[in-house]
N, CA, C and O of each residue as an XYZ file, in Angstrom:
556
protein
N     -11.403     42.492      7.032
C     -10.841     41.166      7.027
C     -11.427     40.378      8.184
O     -11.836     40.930      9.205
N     -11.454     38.933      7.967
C     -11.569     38.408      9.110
C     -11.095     38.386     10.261
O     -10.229     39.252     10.385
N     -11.270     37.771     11.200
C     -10.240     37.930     12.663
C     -10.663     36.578     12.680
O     -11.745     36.016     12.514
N      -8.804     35.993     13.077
C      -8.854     34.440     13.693
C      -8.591     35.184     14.975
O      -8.725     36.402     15.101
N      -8.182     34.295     15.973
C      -8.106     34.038     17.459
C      -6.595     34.835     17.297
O      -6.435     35.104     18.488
N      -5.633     35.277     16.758
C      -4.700     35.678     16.954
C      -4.744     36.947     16.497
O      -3.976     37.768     16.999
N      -5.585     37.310     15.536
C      -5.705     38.572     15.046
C      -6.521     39.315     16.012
O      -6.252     40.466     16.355
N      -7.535     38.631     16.453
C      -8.062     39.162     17.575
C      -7.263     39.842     18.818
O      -7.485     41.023     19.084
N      -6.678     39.366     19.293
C      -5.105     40.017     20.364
C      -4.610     40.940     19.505
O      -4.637     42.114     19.874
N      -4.030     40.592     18.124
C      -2.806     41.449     18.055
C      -3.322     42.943     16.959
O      -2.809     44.032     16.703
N      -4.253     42.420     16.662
C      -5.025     43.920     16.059
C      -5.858     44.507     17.038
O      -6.608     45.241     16.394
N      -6.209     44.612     18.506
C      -6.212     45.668     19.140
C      -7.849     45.566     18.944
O      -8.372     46.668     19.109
N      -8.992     44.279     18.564
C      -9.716     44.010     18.509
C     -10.757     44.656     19.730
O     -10.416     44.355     20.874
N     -11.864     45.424     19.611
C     -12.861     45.918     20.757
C     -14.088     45.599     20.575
O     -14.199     44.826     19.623
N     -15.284     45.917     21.189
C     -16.656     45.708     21.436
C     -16.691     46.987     21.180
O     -15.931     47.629     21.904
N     -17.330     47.647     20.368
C     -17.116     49.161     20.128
C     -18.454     49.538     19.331
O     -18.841     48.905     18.350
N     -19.169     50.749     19.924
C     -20.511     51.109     19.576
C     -20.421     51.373     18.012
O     -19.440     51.864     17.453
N     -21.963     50.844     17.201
C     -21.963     51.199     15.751
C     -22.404     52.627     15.428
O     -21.862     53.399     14.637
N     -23.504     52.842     16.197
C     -23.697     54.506     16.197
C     -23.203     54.671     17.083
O     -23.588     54.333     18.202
N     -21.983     55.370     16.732
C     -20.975     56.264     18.296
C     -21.595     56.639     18.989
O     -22.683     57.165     18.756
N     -21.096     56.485     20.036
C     -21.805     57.214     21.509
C     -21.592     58.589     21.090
O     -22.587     58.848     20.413
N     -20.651     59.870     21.128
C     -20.797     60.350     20.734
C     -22.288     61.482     19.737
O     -22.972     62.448     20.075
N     -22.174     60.625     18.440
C     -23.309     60.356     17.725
C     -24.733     60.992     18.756
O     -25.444     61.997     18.770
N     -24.615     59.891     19.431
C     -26.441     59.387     20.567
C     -26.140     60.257     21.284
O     -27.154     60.917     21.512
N     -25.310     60.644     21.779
C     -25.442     61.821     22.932
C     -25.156     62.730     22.607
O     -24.965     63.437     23.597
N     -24.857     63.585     21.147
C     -25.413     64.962     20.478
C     -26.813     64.408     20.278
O     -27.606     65.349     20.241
N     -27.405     63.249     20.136
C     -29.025     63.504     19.995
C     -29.633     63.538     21.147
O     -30.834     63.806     21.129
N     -29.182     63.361     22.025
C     -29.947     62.884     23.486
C     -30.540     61.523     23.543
O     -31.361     61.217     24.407
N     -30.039     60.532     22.428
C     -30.808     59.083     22.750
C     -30.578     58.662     24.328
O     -29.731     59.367     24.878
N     -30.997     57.945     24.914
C     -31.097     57.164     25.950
C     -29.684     56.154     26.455
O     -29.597     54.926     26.475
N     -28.746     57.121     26.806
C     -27.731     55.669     27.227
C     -27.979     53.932     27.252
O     -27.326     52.967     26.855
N     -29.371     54.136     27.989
C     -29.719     52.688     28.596
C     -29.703     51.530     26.735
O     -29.433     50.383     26.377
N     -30.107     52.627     26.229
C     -30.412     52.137     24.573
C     -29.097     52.386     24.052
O     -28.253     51.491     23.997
N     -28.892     53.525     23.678
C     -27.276     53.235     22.427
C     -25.804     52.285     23.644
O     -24.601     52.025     23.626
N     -26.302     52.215     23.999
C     -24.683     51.356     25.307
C     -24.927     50.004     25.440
O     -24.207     49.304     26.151
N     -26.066     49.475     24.701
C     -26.676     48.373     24.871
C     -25.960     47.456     24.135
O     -25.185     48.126     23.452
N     -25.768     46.056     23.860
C     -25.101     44.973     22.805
C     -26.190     44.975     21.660
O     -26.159     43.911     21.042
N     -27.111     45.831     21.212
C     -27.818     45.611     20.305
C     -27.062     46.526     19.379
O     -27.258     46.385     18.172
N     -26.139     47.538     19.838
C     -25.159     48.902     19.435
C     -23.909     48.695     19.311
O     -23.099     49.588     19.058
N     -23.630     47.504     19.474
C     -22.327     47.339     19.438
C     -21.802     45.752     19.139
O     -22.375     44.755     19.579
N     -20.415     45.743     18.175
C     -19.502     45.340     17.441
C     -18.457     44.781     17.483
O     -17.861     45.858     17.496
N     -17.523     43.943     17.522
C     -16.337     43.734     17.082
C     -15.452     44.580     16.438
O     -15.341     44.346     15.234
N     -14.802     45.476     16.864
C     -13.983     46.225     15.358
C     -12.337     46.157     16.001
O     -11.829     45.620     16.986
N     -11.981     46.755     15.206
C     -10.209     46.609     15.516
C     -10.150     48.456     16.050
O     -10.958     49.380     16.143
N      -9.195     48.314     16.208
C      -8.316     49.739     16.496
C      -8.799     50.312     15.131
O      -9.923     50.773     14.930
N      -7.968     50.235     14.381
C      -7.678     50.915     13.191
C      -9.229     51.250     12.831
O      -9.643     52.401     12.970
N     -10.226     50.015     12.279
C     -11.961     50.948     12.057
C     -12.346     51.666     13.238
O     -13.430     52.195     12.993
N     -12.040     51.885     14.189
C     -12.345     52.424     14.791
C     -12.104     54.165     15.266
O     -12.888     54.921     15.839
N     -10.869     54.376     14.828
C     -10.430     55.445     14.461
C     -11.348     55.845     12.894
O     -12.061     56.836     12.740
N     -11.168     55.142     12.224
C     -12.063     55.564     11.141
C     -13.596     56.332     11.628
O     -13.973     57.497     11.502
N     -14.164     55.299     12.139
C     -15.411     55.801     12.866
C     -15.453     56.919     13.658
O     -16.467     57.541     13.343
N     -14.924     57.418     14.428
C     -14.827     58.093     15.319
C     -16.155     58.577     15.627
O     -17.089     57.777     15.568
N     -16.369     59.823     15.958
C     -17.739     60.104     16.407
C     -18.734     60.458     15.542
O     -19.610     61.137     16.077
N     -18.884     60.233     14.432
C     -19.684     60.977     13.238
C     -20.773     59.885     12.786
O     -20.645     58.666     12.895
N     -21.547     60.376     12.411
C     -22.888     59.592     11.618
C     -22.549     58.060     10.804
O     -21.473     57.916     10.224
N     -23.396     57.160     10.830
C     -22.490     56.040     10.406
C     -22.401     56.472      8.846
O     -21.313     56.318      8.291
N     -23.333     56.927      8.215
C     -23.303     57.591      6.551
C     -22.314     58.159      6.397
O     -21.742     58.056      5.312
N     -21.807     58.904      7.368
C     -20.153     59.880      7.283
C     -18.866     58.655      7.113
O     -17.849     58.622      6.421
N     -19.407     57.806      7.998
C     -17.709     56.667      8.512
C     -18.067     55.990      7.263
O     -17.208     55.969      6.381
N     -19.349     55.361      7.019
C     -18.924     54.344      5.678
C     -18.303     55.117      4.472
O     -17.265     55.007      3.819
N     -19.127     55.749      4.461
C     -18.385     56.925      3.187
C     -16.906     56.659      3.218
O     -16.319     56.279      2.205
N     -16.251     56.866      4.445
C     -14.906     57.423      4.967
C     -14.362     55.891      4.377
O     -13.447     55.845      3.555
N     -14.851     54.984      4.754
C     -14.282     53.392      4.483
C     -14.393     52.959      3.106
O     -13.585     52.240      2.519
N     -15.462     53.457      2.639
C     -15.782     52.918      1.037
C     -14.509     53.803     -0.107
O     -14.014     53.335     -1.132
N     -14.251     55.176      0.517
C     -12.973     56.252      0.131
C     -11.568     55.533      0.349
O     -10.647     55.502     -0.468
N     -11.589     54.999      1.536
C     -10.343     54.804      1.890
C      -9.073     56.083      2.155
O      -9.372     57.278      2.158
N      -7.768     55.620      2.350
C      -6.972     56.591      2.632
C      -5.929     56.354      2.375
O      -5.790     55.416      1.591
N      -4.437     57.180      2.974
C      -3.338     56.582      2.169
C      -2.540     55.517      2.858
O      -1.551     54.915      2.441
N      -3.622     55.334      4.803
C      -3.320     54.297      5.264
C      -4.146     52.832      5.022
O      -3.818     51.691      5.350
N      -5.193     53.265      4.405
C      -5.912     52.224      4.527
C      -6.924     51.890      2.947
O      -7.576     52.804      2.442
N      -6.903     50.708      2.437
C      -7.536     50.682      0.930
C      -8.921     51.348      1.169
O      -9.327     51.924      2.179
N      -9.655     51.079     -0.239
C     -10.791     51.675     -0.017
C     -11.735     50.231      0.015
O     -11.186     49.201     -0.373
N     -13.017     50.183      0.437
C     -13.685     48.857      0.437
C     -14.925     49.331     -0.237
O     -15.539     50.352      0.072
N     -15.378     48.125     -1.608
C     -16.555     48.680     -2.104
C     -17.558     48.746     -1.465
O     -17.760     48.284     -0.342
N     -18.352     49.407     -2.226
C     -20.179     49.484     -1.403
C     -20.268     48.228     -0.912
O     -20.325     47.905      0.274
N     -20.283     47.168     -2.364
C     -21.024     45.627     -2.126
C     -20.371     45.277     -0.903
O     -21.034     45.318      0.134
N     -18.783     44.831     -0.863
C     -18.529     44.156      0.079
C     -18.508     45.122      1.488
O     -18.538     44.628      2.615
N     -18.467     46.217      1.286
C     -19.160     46.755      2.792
C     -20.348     46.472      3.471
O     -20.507     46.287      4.678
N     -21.214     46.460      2.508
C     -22.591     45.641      2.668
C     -22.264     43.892      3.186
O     -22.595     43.293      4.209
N     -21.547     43.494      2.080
C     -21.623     41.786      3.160
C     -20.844     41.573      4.469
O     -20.975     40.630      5.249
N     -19.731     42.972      4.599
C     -19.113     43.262      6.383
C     -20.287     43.366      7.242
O     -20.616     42.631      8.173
N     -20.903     44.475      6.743
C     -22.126     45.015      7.787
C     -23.573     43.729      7.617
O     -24.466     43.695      8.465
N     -23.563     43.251      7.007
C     -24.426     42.013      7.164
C     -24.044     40.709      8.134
O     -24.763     40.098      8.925
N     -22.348     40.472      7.704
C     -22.064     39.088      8.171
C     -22.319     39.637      9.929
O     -22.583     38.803     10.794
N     -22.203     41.000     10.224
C     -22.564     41.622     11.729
C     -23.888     41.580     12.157
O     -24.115     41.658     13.365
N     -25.040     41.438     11.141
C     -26.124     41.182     11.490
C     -26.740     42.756     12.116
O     -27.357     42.994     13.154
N     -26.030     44.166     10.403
C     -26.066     45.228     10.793
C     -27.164     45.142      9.203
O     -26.962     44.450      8.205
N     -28.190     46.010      9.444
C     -28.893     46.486      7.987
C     -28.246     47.211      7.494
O     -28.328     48.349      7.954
N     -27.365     47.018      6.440
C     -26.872     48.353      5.805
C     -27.665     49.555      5.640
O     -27.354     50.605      6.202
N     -28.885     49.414      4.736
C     -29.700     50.236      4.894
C     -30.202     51.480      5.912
O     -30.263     52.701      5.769
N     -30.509     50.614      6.943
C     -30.978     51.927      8.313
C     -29.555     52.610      8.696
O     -29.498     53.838      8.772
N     -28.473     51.858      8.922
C     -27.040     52.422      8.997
C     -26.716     53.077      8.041
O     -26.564     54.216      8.484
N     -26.423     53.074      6.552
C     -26.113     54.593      5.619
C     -27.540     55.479      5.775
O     -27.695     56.226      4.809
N     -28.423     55.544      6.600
C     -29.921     56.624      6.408
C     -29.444     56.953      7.703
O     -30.137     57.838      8.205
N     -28.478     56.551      8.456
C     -28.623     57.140     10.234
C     -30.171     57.282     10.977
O     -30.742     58.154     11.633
N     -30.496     55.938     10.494
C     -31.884     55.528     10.797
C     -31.792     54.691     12.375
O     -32.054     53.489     12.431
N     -31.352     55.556     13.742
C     -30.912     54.595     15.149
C     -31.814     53.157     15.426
O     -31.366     52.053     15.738
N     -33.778     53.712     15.118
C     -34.451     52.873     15.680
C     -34.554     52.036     14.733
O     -34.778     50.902     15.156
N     -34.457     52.150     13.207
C     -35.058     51.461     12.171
C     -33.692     50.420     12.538
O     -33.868     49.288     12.088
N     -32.646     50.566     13.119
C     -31.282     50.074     13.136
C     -31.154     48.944     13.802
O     -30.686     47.847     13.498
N     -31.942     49.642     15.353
C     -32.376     48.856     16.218
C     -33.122     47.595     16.353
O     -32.691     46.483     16.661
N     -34.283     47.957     16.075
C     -34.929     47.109     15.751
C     -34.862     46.638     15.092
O     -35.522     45.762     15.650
N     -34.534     45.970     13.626
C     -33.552     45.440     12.712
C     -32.427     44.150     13.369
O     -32.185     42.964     13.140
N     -31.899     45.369     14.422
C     -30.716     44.313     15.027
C     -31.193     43.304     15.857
O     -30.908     42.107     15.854
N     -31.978     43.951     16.590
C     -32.436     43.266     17.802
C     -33.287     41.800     17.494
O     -33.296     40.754     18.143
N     -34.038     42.197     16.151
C     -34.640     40.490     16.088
C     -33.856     39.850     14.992
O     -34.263     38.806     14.483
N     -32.805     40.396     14.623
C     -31.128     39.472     13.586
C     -30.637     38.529     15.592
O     -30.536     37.341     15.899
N     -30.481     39.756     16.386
C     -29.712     38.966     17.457
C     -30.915     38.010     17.835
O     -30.698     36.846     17.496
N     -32.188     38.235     18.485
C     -32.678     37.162     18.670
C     -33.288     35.902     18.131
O     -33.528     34.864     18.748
N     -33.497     36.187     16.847
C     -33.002     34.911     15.688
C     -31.975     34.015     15.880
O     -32.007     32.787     15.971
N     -30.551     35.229     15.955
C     -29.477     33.788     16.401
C     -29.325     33.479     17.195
O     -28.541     32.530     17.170
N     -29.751     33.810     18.382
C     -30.023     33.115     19.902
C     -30.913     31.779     20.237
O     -30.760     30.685     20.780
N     -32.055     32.622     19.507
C     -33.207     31.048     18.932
C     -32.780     30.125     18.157
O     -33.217     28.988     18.335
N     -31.893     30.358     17.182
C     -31.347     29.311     16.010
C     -30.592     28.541     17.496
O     -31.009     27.508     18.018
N     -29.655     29.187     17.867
C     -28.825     28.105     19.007
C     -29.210     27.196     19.728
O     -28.680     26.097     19.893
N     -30.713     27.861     20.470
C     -31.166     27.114     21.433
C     -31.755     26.095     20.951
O     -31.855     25.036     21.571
N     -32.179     26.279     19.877
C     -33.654     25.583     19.210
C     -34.908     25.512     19.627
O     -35.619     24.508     19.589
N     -35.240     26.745     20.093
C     -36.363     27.273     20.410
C     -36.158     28.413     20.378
O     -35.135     29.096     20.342
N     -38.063     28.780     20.403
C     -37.905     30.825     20.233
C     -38.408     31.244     21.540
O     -39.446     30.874     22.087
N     -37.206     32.368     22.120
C     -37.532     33.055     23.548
C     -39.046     33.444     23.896
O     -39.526     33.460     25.030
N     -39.634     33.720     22.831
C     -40.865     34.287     23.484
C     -41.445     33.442     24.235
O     -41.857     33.809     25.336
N     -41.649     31.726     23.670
C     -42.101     30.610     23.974
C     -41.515     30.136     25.351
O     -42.166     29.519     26.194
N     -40.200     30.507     25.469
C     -39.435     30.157     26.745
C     -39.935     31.049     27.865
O     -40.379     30.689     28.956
N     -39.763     32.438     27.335
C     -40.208     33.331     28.217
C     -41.621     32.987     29.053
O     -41.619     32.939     30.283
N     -42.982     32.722     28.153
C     -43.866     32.796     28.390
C     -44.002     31.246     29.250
O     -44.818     31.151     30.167
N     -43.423     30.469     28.989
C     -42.704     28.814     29.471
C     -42.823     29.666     31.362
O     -43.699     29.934     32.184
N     -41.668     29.757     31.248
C     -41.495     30.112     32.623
C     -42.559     31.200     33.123
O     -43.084     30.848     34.180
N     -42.932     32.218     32.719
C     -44.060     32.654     33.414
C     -45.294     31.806     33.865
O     -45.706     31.801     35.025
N     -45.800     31.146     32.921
C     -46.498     30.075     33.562
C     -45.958     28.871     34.605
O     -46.660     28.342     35.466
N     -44.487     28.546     34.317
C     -44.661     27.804     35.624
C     -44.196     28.890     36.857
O     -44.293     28.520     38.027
N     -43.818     29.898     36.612
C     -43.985     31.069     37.924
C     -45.061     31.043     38.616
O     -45.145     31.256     39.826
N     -46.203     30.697     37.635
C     -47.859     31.352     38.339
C     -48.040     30.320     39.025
O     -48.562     30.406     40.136
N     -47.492     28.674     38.296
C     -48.266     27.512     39.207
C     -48.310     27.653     40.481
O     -47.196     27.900     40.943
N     -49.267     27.591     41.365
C     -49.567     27.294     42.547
C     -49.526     28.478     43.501
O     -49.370     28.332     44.713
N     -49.674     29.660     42.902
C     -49.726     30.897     43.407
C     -51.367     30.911     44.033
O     -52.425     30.554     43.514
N     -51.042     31.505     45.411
C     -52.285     31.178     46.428
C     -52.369     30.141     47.026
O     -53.448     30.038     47.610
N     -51.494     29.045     47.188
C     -50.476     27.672     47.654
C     -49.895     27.932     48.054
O     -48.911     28.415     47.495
N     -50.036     27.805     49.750
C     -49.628     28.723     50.407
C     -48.514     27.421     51.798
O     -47.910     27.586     52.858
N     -48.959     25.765     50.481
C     -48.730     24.972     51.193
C     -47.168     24.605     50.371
O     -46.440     23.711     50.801
């Protein structure tokens, strides 16, 4: 379901990793990488217990099943949850971390660029050049 501004408080709403930590650290991924905001979500209490530490192919399964606390949610619209997140369904049911990653990472910097109205690389490279101006100007 959605979250307005009140559901947010009172459903127990978190920033909560998509491949569990857990998960990344039975593989040995890199903290610096799965702990990152490219790994992590919005979820409530309740998906989150769902999730717990297991493969995301295990938890969707678990969500698309449902339980006798909680309905079951189809494939499709699990797919437009994990999209409207700017999650590939795809690399997430394959427990695909990097295909996941990377995936996410240029969904997030897309909508960063959509905001600004410009693309970071251009900014980035913006300011490196005026970094360099006048280097060896010593005046």
């Amino acid at each position: 379901q959605e979250f307005s501004d009140t559901m947010f408080f009172d459903e127990a709403v978190d920033i909560l990793h998509i491949f569990p930590k857990a998960w990344c650290i039975e593989r040995k991924l890199d903290p610096k990488t799965f702990d990152s905001i490219i790994n992590k979500t919005p979820l409530s209490f309740r998906t989150n217990r769902i999730i717990g530490g297991v493969a995301p192919s295990a938890y969707l399964e678990n969500i698309e099943k449902g339980d006798s606390k909680t309905p079951p949610v189809s494939l499709d619209r699990l797919n437009e949850i994990l999209t409207s997140h700017l999650i590939d369904p795809k690399s997430l049911r394959s427990d695909d971390f990097n295909a996941f990653m990377d995936k996410r990472q240029s969904a997030l910097l897309s909508l960063i660029e959509d905001a600004m109205g410009k693309r970071l690389l251009e900014s980035i490279e913006s300011q490196v050049e005026d970094d360099g101006e006048g280097e060896g100007d010593e005046n």
